[in-house]
Structure formats: C-alpha cells, structure tokens
N, CA, C and O atoms as a GROMACS GRO file, in nm:
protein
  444
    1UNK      N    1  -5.116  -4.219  -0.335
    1UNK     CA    2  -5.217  -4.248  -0.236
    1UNK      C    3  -5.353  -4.208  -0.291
    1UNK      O    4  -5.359  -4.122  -0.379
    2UNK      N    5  -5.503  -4.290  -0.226
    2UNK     CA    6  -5.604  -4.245  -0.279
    2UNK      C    7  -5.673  -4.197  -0.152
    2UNK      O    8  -5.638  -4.168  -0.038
    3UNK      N    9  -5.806  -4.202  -0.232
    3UNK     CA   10  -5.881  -4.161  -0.051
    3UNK      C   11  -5.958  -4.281  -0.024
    3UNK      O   12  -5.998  -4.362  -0.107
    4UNK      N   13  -5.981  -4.286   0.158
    4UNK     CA   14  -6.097  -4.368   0.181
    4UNK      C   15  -6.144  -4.310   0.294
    4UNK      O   16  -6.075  -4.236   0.365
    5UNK      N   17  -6.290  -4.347   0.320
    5UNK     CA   18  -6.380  -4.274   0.410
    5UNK      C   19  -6.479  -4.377   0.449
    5UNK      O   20  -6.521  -4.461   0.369
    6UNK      N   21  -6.513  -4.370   0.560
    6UNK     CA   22  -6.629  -4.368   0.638
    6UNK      C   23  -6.708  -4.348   0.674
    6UNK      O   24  -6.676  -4.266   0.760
    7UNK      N   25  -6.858  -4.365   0.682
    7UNK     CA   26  -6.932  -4.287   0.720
    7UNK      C   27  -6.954  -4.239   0.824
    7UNK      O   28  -6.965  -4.312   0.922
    8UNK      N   29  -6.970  -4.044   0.842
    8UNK     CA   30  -6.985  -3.965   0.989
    8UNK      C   31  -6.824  -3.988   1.023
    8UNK      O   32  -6.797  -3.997   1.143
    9UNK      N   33  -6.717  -3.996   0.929
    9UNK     CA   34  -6.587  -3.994   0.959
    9UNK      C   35  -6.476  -3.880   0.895
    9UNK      O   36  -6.491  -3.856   0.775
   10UNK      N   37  -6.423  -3.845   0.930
   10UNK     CA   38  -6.294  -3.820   0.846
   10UNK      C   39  -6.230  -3.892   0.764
   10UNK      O   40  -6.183  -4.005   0.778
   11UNK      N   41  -6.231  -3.786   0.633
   11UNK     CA   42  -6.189  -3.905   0.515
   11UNK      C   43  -5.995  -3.877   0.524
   11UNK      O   44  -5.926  -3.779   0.552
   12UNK      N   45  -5.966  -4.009   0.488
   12UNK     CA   46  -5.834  -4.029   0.554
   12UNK      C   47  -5.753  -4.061   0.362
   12UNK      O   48  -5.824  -4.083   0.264
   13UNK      N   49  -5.564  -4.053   0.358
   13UNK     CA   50  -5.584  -4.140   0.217
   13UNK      C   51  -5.442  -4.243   0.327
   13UNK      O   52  -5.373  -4.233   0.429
   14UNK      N   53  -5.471  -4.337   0.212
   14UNK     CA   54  -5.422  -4.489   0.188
   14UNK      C   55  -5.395  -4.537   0.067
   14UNK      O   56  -5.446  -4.510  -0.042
   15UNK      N   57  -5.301  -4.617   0.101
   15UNK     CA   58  -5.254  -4.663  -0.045
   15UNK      C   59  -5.362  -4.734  -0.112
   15UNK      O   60  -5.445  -4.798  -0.048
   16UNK      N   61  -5.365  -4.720  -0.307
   16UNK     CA   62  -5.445  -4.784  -0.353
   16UNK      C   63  -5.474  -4.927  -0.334
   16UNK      O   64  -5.387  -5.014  -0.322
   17UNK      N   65  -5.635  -4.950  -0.331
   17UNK     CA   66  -5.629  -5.098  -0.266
   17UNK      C   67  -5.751  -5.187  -0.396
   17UNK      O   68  -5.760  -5.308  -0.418
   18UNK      N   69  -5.835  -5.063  -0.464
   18UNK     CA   70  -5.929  -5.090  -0.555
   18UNK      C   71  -6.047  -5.103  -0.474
   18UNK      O   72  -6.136  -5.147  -0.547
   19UNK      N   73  -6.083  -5.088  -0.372
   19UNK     CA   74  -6.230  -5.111  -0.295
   19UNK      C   75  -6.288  -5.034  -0.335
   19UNK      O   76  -6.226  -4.940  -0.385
   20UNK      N   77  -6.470  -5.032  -0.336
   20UNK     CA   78  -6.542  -4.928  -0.295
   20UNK      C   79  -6.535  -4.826  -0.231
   20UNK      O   80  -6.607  -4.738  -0.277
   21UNK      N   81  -6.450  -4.783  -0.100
   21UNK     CA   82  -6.432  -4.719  -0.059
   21UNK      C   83  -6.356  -4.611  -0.062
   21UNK      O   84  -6.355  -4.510   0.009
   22UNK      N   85  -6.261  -4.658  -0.196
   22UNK     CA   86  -6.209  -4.539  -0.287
   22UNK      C   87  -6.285  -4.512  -0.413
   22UNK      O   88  -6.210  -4.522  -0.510
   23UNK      N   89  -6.374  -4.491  -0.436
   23UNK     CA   90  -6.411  -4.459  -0.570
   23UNK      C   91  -6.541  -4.385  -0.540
   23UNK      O   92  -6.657  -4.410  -0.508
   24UNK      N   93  -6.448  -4.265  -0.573
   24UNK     CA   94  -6.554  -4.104  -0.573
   24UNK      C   95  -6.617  -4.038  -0.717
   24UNK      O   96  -6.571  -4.063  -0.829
   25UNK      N   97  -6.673  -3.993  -0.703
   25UNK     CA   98  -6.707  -3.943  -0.846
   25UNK      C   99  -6.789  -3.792  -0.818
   25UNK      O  100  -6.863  -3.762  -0.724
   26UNK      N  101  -6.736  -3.693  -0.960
   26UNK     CA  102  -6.767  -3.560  -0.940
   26UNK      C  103  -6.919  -3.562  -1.010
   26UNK      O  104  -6.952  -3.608  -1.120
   27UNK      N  105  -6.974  -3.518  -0.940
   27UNK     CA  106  -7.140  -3.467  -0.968
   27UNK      C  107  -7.224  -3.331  -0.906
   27UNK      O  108  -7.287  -3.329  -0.801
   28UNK      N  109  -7.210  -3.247  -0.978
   28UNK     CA  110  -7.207  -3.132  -0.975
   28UNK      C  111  -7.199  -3.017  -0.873
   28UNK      O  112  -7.269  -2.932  -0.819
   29UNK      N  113  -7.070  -3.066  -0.879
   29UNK     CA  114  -6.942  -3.007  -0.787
   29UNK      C  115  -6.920  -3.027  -0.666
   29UNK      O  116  -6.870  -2.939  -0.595
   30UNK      N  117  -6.957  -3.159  -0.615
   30UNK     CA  118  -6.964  -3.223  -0.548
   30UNK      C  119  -6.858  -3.347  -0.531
   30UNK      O  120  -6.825  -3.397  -0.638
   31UNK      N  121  -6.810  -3.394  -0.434
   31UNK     CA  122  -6.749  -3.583  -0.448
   31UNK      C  123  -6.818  -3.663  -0.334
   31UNK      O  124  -6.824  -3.669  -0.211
   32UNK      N  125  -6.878  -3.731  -0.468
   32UNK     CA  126  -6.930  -3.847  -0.395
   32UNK      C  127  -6.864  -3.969  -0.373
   32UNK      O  128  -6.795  -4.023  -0.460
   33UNK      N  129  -6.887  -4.032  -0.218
   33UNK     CA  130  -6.855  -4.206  -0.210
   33UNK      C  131  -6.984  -4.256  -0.280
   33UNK      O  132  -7.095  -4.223  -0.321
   34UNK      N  133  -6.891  -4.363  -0.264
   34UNK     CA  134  -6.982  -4.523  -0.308
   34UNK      C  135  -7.095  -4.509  -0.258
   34UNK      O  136  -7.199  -4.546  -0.312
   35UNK      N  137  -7.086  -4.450  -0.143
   35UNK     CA  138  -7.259  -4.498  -0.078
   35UNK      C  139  -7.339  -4.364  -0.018
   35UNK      O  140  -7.391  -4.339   0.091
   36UNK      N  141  -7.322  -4.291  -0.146
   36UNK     CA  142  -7.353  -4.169  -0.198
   36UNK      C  143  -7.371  -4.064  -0.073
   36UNK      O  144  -7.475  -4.009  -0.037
   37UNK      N  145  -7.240  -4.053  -0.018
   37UNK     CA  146  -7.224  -3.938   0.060
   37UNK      C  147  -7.141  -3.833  -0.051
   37UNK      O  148  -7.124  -3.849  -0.172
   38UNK      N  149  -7.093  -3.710   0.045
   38UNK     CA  150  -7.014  -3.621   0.028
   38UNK      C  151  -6.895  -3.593   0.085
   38UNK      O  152  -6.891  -3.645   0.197
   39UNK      N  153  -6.772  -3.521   0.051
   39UNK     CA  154  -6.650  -3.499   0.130
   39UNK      C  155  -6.671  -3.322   0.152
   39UNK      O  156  -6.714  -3.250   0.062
   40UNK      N  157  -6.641  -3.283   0.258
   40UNK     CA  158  -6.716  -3.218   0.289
   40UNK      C  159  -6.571  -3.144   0.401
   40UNK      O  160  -6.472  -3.205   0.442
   41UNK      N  161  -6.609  -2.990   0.427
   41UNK     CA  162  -6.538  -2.959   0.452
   41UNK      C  163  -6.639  -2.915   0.639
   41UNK      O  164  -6.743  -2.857   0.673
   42UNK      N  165  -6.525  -2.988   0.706
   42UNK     CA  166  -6.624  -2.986   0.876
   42UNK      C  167  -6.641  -2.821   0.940
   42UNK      O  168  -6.558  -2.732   0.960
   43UNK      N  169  -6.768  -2.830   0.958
   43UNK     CA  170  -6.857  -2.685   1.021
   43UNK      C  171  -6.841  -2.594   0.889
   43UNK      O  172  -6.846  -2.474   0.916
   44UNK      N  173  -6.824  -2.622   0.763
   44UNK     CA  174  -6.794  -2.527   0.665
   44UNK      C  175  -6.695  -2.414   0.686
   44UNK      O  176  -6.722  -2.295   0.664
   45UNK      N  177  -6.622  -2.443   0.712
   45UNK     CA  178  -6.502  -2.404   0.785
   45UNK      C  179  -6.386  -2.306   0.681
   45UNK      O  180  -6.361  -2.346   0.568
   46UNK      N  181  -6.332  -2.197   0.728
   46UNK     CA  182  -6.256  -2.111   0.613
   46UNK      C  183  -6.118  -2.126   0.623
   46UNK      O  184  -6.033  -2.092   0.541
   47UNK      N  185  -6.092  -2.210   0.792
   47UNK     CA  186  -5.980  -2.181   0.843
   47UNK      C  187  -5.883  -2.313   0.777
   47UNK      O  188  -5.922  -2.418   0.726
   48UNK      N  189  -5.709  -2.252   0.806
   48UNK     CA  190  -5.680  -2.396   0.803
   48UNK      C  191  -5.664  -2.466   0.888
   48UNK      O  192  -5.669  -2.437   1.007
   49UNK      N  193  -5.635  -2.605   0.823
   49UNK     CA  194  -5.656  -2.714   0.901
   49UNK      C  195  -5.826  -2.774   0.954
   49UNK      O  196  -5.849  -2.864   1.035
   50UNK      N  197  -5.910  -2.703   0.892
   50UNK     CA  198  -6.021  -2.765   0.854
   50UNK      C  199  -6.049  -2.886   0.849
   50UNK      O  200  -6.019  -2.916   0.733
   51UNK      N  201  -6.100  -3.007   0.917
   51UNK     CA  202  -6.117  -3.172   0.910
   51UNK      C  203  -6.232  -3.171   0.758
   51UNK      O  204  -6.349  -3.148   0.729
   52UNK      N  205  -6.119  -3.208   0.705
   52UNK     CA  206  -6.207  -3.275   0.531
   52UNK      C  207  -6.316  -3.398   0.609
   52UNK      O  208  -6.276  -3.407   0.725
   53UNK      N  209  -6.382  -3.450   0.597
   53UNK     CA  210  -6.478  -3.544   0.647
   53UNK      C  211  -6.586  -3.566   0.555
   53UNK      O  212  -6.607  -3.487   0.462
   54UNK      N  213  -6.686  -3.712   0.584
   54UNK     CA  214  -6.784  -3.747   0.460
   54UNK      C  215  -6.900  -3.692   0.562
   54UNK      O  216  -6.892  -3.658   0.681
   55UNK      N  217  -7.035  -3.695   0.451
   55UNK     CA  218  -7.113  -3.610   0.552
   55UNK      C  219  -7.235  -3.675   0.413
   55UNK      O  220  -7.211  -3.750   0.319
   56UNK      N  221  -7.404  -3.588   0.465
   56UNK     CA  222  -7.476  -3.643   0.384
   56UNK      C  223  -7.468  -3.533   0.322
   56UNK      O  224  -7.446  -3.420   0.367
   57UNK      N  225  -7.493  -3.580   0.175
   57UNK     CA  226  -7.520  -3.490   0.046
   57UNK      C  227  -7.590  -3.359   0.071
   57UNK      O  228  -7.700  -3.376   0.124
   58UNK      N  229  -7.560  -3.244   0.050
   58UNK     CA  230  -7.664  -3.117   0.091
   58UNK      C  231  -7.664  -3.012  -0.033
   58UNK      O  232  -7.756  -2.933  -0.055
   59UNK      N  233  -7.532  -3.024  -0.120
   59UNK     CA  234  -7.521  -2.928  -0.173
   59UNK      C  235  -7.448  -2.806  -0.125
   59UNK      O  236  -7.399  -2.722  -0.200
   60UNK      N  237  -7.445  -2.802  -0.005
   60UNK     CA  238  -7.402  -2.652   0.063
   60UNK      C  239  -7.241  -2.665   0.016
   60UNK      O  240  -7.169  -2.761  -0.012
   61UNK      N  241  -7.213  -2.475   0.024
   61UNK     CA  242  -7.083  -2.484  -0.054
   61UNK      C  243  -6.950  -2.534   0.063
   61UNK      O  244  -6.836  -2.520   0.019
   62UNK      N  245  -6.954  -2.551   0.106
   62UNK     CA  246  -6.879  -2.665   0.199
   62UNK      C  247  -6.819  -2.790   0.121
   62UNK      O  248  -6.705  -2.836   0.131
   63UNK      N  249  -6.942  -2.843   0.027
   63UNK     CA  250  -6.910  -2.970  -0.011
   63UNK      C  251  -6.926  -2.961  -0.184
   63UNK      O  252  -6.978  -3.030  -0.273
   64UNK      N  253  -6.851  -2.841  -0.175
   64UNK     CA  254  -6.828  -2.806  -0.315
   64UNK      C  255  -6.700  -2.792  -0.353
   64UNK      O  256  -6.632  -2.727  -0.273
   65UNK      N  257  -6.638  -2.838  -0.464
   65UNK     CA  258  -6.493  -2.905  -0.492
   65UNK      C  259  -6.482  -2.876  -0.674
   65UNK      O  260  -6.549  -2.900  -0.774
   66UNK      N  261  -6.322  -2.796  -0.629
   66UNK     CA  262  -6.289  -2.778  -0.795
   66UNK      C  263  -6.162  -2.904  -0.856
   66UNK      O  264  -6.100  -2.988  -0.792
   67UNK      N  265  -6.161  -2.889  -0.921
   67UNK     CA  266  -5.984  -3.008  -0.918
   67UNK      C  267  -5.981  -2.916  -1.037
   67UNK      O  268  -6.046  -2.914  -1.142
   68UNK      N  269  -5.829  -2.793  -0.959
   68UNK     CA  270  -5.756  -2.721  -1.125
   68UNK      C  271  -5.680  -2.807  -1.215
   68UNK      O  272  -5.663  -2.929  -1.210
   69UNK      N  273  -5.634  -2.714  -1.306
   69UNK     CA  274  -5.539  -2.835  -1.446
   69UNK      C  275  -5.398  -2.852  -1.360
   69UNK      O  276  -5.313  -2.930  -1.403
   70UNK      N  277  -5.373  -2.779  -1.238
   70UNK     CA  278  -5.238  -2.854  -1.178
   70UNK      C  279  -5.258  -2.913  -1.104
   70UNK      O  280  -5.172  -2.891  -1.018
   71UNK      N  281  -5.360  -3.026  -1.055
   71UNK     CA  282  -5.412  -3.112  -0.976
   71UNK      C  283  -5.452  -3.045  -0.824
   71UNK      O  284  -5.452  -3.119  -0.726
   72UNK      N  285  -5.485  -2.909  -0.810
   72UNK     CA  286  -5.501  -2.860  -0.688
   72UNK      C  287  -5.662  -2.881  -0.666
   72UNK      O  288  -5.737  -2.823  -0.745
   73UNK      N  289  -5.730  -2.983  -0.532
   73UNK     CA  290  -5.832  -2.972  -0.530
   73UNK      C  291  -5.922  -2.879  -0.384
   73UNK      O  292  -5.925  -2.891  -0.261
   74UNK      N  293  -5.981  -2.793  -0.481
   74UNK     CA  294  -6.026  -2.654  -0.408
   74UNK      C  295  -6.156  -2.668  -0.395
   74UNK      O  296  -6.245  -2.712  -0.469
   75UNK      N  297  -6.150  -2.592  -0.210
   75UNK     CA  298  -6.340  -2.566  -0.200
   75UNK      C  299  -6.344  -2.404  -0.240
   75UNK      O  300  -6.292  -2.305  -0.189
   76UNK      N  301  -6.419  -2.420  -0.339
   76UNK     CA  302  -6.400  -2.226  -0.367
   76UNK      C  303  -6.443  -2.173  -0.232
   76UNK      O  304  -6.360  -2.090  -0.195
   77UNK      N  305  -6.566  -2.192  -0.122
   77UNK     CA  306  -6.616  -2.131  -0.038
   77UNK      C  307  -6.489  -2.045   0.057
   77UNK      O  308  -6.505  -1.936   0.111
   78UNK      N  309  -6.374  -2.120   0.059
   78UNK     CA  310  -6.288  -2.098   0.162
   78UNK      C  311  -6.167  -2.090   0.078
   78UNK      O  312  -6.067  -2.082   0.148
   79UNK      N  313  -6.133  -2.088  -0.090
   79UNK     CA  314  -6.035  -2.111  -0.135
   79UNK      C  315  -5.904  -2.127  -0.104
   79UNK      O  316  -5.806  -2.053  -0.116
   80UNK      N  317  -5.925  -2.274  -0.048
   80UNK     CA  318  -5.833  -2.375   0.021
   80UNK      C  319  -5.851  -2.496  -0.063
   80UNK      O  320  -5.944  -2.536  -0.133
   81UNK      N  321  -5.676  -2.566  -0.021
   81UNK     CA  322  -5.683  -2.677  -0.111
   81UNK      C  323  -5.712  -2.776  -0.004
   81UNK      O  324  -5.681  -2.754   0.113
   82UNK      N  325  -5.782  -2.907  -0.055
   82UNK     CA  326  -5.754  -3.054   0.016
   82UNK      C  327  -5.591  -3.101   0.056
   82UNK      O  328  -5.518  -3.126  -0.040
   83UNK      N  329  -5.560  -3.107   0.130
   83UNK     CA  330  -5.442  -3.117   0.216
   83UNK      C  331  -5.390  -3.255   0.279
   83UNK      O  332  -5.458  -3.294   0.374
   84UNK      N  333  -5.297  -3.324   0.248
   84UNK     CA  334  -5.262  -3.442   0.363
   84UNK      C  335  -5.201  -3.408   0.437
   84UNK      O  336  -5.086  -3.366   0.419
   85UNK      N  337  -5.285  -3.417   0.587
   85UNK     CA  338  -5.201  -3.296   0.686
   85UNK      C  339  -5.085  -3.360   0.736
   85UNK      O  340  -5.082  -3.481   0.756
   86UNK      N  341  -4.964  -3.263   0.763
   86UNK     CA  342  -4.844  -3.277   0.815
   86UNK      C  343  -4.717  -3.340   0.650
   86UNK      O  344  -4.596  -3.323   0.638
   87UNK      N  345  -4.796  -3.396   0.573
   87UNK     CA  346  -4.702  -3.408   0.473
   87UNK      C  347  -4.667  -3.584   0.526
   87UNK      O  348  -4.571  -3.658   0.502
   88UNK      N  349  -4.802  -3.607   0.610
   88UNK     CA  350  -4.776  -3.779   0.589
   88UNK      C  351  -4.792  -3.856   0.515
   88UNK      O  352  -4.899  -3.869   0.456
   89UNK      N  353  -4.684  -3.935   0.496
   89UNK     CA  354  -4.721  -4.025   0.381
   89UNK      C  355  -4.770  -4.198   0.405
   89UNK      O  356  -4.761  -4.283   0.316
   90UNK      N  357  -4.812  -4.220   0.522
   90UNK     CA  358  -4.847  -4.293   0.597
   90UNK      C  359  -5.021  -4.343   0.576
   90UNK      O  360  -5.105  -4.254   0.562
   91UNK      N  361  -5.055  -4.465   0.575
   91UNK     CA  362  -5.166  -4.494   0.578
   91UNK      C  363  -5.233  -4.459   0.659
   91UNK      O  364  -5.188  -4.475   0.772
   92UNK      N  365  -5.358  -4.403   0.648
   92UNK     CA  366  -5.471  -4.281   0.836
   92UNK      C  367  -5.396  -4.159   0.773
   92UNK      O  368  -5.403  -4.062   0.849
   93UNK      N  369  -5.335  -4.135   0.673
   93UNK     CA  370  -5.326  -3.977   0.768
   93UNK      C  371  -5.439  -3.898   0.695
   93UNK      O  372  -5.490  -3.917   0.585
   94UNK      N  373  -5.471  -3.765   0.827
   94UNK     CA  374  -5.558  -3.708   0.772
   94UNK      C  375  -5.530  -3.610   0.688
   94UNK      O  376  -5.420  -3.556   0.672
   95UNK      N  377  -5.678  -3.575   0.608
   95UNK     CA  378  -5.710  -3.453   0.497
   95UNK      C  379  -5.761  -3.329   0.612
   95UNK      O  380  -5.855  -3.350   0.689
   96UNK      N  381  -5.711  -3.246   0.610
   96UNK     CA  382  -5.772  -3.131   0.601
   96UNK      C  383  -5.791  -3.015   0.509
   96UNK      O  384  -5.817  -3.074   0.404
   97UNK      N  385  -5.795  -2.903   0.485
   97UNK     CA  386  -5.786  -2.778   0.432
   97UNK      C  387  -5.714  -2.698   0.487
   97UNK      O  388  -5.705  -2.668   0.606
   98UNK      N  389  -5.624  -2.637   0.331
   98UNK     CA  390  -5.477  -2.568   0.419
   98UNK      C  391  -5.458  -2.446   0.287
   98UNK      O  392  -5.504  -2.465   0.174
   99UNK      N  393  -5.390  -2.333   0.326
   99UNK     CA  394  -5.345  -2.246   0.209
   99UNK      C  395  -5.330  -2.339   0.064
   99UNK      O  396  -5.312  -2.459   0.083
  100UNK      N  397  -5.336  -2.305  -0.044
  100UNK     CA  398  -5.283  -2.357  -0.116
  100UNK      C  399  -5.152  -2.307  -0.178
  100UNK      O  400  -5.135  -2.193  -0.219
  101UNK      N  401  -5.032  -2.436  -0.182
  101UNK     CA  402  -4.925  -2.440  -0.165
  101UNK      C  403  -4.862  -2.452  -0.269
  101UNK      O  404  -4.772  -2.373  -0.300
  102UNK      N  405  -4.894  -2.542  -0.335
  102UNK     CA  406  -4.859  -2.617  -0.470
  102UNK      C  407  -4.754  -2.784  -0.444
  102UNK      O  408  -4.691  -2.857  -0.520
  103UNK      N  409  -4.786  -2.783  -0.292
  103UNK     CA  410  -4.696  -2.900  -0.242
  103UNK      C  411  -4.747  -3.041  -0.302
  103UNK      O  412  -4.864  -3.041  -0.342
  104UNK      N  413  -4.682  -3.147  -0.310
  104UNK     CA  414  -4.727  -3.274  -0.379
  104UNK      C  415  -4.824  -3.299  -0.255
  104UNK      O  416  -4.924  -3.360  -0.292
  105UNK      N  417  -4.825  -3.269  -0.117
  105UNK     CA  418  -4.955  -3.347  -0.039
  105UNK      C  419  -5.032  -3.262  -0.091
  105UNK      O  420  -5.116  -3.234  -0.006
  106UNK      N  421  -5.054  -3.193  -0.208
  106UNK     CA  422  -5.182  -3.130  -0.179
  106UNK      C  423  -5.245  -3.177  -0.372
  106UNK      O  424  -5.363  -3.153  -0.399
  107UNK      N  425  -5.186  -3.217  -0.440
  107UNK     CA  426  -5.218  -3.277  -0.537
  107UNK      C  427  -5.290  -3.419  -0.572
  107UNK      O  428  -5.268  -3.532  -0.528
  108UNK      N  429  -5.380  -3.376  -0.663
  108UNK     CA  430  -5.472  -3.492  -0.670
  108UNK      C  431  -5.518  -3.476  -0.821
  108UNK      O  432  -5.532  -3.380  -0.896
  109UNK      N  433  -5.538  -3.616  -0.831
  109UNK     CA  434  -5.546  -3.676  -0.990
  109UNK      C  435  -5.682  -3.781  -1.016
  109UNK      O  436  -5.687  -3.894  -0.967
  110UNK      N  437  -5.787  -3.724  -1.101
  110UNK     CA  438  -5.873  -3.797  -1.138
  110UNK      C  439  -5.835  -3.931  -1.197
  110UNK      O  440  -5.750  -3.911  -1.283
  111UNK      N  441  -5.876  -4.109  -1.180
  111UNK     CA  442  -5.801  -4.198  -1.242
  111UNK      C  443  -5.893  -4.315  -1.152
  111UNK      O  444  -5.869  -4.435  -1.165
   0.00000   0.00000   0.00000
C-alpha cells in the first residue's frame, strides 16, 4: 500500500495507483505532497492514535519524519511510528501514530 492525501485531510493509504497524489518526497525532514503540503502529525500530538493528516508546510516538529534502516517511519517529537490504524488492509484506512511495534502496518519503504 502507498499513501494518498488531501488537502486539510487525513492522509489515508491505498493501493498503488501512480497518481500525484502519492508521490511524497523528503525535504528536510519533512514529507511533502505534490502540492507542496506536509504530513503532519494532528495538534502535534504525543499520544497514540494521533490523526497523521496533510497540513501547510511550517517546519514545526510535528511534521518532522525519520524513515529508520528497518522501514520504521518516526516523528522524533513524540517517538512514534506512522501507523495503519487497526492493521487495515483496506483502501481509506487511516494513519495515525502508535508505539512503535515493529508490525508490517507500521513499515514503510522509500520507492
């Protein structure tokens, strides 16, 4: 699964489709969409289950993102991973921020 987002939405993943709307890119330490927002962690939030969501670019560490060498992608602020919540594997389901687990919903791969 990849991601796609909306703007002023919760970013959700879905199967690969090749749109714009999946294709993020890291810029300094940041992920940006296509139409140069951020993924962003909602109210900067420590807790889990945190709503991952796109938001405008700020910099704040909220919307700051590591991807380790075992594909775990972390906001250091709250060192929590990006999460597909509930372990759906379903198109919509949502991202939040959750302990990090080492579970496959919580793995992610630059590509």
């Amino acid at each position: 699964m990849r991601l796609i987002a909306l703007t002023g939405a919760a970013v959700f993943a879905v199967a690969l489709n090749n749109t714009n709307a999946q294709r993020w890119t890291f810029t300094g330490g940041t992920l940006r969409s296509q139409n140069n927002k951020c993924m962003d962690v909602a109210w900067g939030s420590r807790d889990n289950g945190a709503v991952i969501q796109i938001a405008n670019c700020s910099g704040n560490p909220a919307q700051q993102f590591v991807l380790s060498g075992a594909g775990d992608l972390v906001n250091p602020q709250s060192n929590k991973c990006v999460d597909i919540k509930d372990w759906n594997g379903n198109d919509g389901a949502a991202l939040i921020q959750y302990e990090c687990h080492g579970g496959a919903n919580q793995k992610w791969h630059r590509g």
